[in-house]
C-alpha positions as CSV (number, residue, x, y, z in Angstrom):
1,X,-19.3,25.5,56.0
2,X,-16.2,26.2,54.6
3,X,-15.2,29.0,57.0
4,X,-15.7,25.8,59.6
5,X,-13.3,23.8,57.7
6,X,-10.6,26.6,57.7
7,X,-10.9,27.2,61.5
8,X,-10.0,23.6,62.1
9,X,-7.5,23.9,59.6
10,X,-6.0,26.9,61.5
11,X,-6.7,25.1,64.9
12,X,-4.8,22.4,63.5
13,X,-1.8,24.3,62.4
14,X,-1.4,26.3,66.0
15,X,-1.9,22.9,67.3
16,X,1.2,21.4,65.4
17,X,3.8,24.4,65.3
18,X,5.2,24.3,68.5
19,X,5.6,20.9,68.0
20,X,8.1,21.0,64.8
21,X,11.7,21.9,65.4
22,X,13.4,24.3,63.7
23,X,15.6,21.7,62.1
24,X,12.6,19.8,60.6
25,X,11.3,23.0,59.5
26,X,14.3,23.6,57.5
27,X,14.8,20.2,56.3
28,X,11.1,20.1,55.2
29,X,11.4,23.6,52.7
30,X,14.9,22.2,51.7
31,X,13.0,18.9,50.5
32,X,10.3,20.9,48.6
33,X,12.9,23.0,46.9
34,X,14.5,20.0,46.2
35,X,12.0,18.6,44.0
36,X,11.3,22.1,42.3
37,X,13.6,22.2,39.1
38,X,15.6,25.0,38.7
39,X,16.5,26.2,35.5
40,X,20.2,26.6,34.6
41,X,22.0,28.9,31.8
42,X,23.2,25.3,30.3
43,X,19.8,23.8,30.5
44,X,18.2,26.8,28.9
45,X,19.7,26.7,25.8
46,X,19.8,23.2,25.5
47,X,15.8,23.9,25.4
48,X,16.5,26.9,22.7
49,X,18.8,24.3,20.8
50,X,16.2,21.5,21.1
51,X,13.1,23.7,19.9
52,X,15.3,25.0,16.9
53,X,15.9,21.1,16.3
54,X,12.8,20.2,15.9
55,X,11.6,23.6,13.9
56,X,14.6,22.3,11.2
57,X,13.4,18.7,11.6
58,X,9.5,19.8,10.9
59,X,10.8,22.0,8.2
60,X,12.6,19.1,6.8
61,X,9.3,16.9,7.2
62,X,7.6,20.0,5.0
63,X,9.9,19.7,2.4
64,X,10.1,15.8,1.9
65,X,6.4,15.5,1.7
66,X,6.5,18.4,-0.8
67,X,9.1,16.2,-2.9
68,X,7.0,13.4,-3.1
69,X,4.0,15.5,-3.6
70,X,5.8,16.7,-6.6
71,X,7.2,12.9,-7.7
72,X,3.8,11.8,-7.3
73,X,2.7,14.7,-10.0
74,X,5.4,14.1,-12.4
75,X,4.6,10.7,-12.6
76,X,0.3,11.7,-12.6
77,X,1.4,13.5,-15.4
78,X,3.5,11.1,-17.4
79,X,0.6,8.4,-16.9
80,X,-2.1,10.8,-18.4
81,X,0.3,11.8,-21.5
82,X,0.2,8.3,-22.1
83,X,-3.3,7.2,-21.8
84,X,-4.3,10.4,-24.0
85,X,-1.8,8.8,-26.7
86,X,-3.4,5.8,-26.6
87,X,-7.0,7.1,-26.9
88,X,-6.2,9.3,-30.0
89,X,-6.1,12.6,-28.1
90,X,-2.5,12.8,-28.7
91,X,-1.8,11.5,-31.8
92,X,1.8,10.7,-33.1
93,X,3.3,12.9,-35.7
94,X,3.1,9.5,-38.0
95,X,-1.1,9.7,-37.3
96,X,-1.2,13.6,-38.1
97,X,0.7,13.0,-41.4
98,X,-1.9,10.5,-42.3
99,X,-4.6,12.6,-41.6
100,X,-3.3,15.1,-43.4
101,X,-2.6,13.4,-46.7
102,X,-6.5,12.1,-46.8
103,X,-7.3,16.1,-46.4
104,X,-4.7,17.5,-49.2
105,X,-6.4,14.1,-51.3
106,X,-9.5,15.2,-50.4
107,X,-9.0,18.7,-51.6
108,X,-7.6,17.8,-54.6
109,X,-10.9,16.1,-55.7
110,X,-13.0,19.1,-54.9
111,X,-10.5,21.0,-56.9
112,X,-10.8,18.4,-59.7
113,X,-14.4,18.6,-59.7
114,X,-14.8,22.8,-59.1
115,X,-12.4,22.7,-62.3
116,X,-14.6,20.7,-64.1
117,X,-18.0,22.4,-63.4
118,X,-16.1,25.5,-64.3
119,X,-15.3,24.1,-67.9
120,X,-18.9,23.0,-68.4
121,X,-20.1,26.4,-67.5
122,X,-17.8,28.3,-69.7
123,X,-18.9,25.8,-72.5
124,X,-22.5,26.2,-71.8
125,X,-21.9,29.8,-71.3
126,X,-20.2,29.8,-74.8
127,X,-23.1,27.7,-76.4
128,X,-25.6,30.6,-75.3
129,X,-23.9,33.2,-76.7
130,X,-23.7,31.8,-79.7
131,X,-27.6,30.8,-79.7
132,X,-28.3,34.6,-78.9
133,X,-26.2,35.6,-81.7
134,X,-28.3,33.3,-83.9
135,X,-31.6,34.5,-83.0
């Protein structure tokens, strides 16, 4: 089927050419070159200029979201030192004092009371002795 389709084509074409002038010819591959761009030295670097213009401008893109990547840590970071202050996970230095003072207090009794279970021993100690020496 197709190699029908080509003969016409080729009939077609024999059929035509004498018909054409030469001046037609010419005007007609002028026309087609015509609408061909052509690259020029000028235009080629303005496409090497235009490329590195928009490598900068994607690099520059990079970096800003990168910026307020890293603004939107900082302040991440500041909100979350602040809630954990006001849950108790970081208490002030006025809070840690506190607690401390209840713990030295709080030593100091046990101390107390060590001290005096110590005496009582000793004294009971002291009564037995004696009570052996009686016997």
């Amino acid at each position: 089927m197709s190699n029908a389709w080509n003969l016409t084509r080729q009939m077609k074409r024999l059929a035509m050419g004498p018909m054409t002038t030469p001046e037609y010819n010419e005007w007609w591959i002028r026309r087609i070159n015509d609408n061909i761009p052509k690259p020029s030295q000028g235009n080629n670097q303005s496409i090497e200029e235009h490329l590195r213009k928009l490598e900068v401008e994607k690099l520059r893109k990079g970096k800003n979201k990168a910026d307020e990547d890293l603004d939107s840590l900082k302040t991440d970071y500041k909100k979350l030192r602040l809630s954990m202050k006001t849950v108790g996970l970081g208490e002030t230095s006025k809070q840690w004092r506190e607690e401390i003072r209840e713990e030295k207090k709080k030593a100091n009794r046990w101390e107390r009371k060590f001290q005096e279970v110590q005496t009582r021993n000793e004294a009971l100690e002291k009564s037995l002795s004696e009570n052996r020496k009686e016997k």
